[in-house]
C-alpha positions in Angstrom: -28.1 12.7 -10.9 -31.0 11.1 -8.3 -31.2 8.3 -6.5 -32.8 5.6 -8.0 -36.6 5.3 -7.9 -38.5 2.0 -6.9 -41.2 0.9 -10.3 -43.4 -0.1 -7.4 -43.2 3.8 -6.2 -44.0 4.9 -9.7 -46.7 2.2 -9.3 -48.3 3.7 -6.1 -48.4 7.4 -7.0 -50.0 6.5 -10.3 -52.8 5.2 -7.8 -53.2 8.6 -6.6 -54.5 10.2 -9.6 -57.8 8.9 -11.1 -57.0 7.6 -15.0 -53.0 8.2 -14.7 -50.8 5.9 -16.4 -47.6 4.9 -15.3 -46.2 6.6 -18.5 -48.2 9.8 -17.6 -46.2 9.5 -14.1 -43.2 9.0 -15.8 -43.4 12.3 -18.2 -44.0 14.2 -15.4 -41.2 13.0 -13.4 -39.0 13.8 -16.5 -40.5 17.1 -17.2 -39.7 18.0 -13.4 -36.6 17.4 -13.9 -35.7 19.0 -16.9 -37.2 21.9 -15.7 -35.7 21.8 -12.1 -32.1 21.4 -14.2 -32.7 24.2 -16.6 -34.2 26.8 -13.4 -30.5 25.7 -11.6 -28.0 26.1 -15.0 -30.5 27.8 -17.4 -32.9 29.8 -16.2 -33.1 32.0 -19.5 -34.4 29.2 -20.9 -37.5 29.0 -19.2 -38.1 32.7 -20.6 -39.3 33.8 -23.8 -40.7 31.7 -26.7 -37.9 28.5 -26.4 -39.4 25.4 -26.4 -38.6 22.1 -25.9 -39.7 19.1 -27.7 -38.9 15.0 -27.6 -39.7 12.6 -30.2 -40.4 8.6 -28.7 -41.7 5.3 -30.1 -44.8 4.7 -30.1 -46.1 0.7 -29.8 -48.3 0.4 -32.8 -49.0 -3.3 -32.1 -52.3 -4.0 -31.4 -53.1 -5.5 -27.4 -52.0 -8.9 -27.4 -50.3 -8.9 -30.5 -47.2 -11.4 -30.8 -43.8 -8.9 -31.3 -43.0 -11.8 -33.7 -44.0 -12.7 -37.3 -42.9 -15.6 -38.6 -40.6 -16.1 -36.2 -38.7 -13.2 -36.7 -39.2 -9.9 -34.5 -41.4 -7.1 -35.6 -41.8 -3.9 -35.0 -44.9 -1.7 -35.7 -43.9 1.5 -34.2 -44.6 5.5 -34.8 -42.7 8.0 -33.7 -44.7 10.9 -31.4 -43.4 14.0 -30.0 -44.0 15.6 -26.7 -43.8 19.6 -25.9 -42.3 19.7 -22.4 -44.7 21.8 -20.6 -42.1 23.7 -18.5 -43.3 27.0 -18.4 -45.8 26.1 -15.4 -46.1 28.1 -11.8 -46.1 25.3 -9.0 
């Protein structure tokens, strides 16, 4: 495990990078980590054709859209999926 990480740190370093998103910050927190675990515990993991993928949510709700219909929640979501890129040379 890590120490916790401050939003408003996330915040700053998405600052850095022209057009990043905080979500784009924090995939590539999470795919540095995985990989950093997997070179520690797994290298052979990282070798050959094995792959890993994620599925999410995906928000489906149109920008200021109420979460609510008729009073009730709502939920318009999709589900995506994300190939870690962990095969990478830093």
């Amino acid at each position: 495990f890590s120490d916790d990480i401050e939003f408003s740190n996330i915040k700053d370093l998405k600052e850095k990078f022209e057009g990043a998103t905080v979500n784009d910050i924090l995939v590539t927190l999470l795919t540095l980590t995985i990989r950093a675990y997997l070179l520690e515990n797994e290298p052979e993991a990282l070798s050959g054709k094995r792959k890993l993928r994620a599925s999410f949510p995906i928000n489906r709700r149109k920008n200021g859209q109420s979460g609510f219909r008729d009073g009730s929640p709502h939920n318009s979501i999709g589900l995506g999926v994300f190939k870690f890129p962990l095969k990478f040379k830093s």
